[in-house]
C-alpha positions as CSV (number, residue, x, y, z in Angstrom):
1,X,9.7,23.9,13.2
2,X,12.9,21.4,12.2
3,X,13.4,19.8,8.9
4,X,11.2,16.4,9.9
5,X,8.1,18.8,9.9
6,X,8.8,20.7,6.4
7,X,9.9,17.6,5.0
8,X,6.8,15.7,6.3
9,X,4.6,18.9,5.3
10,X,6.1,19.6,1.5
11,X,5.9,15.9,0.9
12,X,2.4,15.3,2.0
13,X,1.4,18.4,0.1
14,X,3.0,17.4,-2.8
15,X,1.0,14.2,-2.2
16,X,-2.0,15.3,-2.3
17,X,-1.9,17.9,-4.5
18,X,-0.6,15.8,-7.5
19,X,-3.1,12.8,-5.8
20,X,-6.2,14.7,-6.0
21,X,-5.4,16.7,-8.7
22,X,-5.0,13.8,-10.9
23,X,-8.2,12.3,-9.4
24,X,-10.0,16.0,-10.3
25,X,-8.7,16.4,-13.7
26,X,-10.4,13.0,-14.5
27,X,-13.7,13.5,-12.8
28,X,-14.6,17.4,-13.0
29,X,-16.8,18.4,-15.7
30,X,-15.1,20.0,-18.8
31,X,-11.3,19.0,-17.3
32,X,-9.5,17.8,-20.6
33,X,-8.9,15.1,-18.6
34,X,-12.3,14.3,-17.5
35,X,-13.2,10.7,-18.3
36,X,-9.3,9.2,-18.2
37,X,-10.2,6.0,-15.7
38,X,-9.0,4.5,-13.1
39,X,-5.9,4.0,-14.9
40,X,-5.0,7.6,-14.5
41,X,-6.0,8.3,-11.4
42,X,-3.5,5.4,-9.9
43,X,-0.8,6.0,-12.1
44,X,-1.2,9.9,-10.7
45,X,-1.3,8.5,-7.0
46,X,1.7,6.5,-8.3
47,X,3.4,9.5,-9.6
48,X,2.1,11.6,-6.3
49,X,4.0,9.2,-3.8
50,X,7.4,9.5,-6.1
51,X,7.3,13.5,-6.1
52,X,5.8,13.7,-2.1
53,X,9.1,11.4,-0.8
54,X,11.8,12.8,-2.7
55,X,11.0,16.1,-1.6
56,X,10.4,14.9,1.9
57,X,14.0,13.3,2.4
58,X,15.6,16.1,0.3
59,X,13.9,18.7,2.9
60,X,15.4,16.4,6.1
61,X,12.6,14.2,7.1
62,X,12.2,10.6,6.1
63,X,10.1,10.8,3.7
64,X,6.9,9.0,5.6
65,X,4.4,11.3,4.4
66,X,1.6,8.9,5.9
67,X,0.9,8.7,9.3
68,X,0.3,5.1,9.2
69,X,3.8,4.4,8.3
70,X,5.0,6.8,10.7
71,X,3.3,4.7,13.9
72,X,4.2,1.3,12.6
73,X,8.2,2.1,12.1
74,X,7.8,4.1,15.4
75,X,6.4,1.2,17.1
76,X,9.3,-1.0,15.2
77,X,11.4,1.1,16.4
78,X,10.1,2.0,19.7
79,X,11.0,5.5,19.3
80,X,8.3,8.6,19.2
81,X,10.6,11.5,19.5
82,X,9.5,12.6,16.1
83,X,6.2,11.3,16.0
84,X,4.1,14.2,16.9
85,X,6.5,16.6,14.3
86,X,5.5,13.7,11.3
87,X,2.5,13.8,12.2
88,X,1.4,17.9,12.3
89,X,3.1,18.0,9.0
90,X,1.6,15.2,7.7
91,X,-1.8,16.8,8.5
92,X,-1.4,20.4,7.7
93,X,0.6,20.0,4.7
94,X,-2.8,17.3,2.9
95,X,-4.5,20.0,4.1
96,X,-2.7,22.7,2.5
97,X,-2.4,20.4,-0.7
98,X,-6.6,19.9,-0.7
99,X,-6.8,23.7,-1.0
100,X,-4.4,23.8,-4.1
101,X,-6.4,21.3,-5.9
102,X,-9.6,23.2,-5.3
103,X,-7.9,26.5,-6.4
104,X,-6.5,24.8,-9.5
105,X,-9.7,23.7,-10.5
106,X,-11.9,26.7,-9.0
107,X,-14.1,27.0,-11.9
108,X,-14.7,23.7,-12.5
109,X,-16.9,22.5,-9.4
110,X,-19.9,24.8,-10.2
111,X,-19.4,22.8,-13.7
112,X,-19.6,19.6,-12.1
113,X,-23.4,18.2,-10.8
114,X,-22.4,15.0,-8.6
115,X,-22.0,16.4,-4.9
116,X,-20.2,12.7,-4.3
117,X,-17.8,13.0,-7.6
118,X,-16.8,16.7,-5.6
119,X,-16.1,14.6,-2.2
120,X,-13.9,11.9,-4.2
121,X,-11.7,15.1,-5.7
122,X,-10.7,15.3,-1.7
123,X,-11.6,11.6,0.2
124,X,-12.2,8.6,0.0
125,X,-15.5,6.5,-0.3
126,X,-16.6,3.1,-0.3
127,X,-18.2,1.4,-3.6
128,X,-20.2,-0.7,-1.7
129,X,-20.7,0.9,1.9
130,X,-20.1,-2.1,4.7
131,X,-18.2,0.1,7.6
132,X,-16.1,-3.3,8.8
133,X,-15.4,-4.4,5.4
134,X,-14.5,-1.8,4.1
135,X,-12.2,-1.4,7.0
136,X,-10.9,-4.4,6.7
137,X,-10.3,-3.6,2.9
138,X,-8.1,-0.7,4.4
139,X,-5.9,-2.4,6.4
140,X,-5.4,-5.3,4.1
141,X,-4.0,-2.2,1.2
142,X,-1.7,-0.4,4.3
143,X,-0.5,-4.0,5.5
144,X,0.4,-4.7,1.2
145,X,2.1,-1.2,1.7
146,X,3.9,-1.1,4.9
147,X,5.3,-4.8,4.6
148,X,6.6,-4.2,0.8
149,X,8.3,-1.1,2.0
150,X,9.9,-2.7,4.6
151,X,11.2,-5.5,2.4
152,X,12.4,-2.4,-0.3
153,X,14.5,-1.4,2.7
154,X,15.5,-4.5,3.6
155,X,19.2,-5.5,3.7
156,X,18.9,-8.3,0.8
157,X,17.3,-5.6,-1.1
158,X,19.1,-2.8,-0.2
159,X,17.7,0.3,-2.3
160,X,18.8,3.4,-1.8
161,X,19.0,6.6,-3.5
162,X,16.1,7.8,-6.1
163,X,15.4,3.8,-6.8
164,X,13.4,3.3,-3.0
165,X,10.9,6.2,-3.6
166,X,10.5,5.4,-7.4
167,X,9.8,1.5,-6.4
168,X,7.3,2.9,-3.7
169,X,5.5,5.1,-6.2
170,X,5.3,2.0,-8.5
171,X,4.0,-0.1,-5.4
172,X,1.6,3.0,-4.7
173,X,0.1,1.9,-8.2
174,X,0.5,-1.3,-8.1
175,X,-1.7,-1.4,-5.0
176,X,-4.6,1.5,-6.9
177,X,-5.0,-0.9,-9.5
178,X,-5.3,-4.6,-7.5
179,X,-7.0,-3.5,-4.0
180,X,-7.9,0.3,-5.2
181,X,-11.4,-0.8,-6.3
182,X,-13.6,-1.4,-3.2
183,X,-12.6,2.1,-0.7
184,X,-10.5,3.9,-3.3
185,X,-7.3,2.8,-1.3
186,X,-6.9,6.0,1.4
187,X,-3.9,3.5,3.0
188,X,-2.8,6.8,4.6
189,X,-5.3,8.8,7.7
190,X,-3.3,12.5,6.4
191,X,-4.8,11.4,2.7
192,X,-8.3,11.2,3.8
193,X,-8.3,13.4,6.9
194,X,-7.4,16.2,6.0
195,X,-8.6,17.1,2.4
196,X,-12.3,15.7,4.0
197,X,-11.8,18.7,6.4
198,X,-11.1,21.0,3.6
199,X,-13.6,19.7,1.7
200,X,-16.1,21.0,4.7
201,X,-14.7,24.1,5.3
202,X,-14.4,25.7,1.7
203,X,-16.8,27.4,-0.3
204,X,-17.0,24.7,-2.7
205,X,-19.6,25.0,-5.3
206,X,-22.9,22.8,-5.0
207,X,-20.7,20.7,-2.5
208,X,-22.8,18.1,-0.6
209,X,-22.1,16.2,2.5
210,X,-18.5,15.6,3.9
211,X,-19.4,12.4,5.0
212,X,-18.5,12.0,8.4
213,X,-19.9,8.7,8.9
214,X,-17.0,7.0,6.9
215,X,-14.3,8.9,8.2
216,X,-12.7,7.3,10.8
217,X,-12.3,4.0,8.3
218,X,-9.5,5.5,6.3
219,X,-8.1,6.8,9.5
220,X,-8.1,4.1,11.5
221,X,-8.1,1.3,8.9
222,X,-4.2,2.0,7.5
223,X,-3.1,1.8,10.8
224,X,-3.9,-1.2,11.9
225,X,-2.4,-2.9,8.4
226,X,0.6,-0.6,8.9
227,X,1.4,-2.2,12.4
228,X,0.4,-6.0,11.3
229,X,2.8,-5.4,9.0
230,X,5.1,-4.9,11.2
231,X,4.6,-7.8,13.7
232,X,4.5,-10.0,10.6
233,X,7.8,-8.7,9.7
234,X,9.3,-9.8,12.9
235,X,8.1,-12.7,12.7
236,X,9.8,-13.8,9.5
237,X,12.8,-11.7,10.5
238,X,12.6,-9.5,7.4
239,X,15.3,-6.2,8.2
């Protein structure tokens, strides 16, 4: 395996592990930080993003760690050479993540009742369940995502250095706390995916249903917005 799949793989991990866990230590029972809001749980997703792309680029990859992102610049860019690298690491390394959170807090889930507050500690779920809105909700967040990154990246802009993952991670928040509400914002398929097939295969305590039925909209969802984003970018010439 090259550097595009470590980097893609410690930088998803990273991800999710920092994601999840922040999302765990505010929902499991008897976590001190059981109870902190929303608030936290965005700001750690915020935080998660920072962490998951500076490792990703300092390990040789670009620092996608979302396979969302990774189709729509491919498509930009009409190049899939690396594609199927981004995208195994992407996977394995959320999955590898989901199992660290559920390590970290082992002896909390037998503490913890709700078989849907376990599920949220790895996926996504809808507040109000309506399949094509909350799809819709999904690719409206990835489009928000993908288009502000590109415009971060743009010329007139011009980050570069720590300053284009830190603004990401602050857009990250940014989008938890405006569009977060309605699906939980997956605006990544590795995010969901992957720790909702760790959440099925581990012996997790009192664990429920892995919900199946909802899965393909965080999947499917973030890419679609990730490659409107894109065409609307041409469009207004934004590079």
């Amino acid at each position: 395996m090259g550097s595009g799949f470590w980097g893609e793989y410690f930088g998803t991990l990273l991800l999710i592990l920092l994601g999840n866990g922040a999302v765990a230590n505010v929902l499991l029972a008897k976590s001190k930080g059981n109870g902190g809001g929303w608030i936290v749980i965005t700001a750690g997703w915020g935080f998660a993003v920072l962490c998951g792309i500076m490792v990703a680029i300092a390990l040789g990859s670009e620092g996608h760690i979302n396979p969302a992102v990774t189709v729509a610049f491919a498509y930009a860019s009409n190049t899939w050479n690396s594609v199927p690298t981004y995208l195994a690491g992407q996977i394995l390394g959320a999955f590898t993540g989901a199992v660290l959170v559920w390590v970290t807090y082992l002896p909390h889930w037998a503490q913890t009742e709700c078989t849907g507050t376990k599920l949220a500690c790895f996926s996504t779920g809808p507040a109000i369940r309506n399949l094509k809105l909350n799809f819709v909700t999904e690719a409206v967040a990835t489009f928000v995502l993908v288009f502000v990154v590109i415009a971060i990246f743009a010329k007139p802009v011009g980050s570069t250095g720590v300053l284009g993952p830190l603004m990401v991670g602050f857009l990250v928040w940014g989008i938890g706390l405006s569009l977060g509400g309605p699906t939980g914002y997956a605006i990544n398929p590795a995010r969901d995916l992957a720790p909702r097939v760790a959440h099925a295969v581990l012996p997790i305590a009192g664990k429920g249903s892995s919900d199946w039925g909802y899965a393909w909209v965080p999947v499917f969802g973030p890419i679609v917005g990730g490659l409107l984003a894109i065409v609307v970018s041409w469009l207004f010439a934004m590079s």
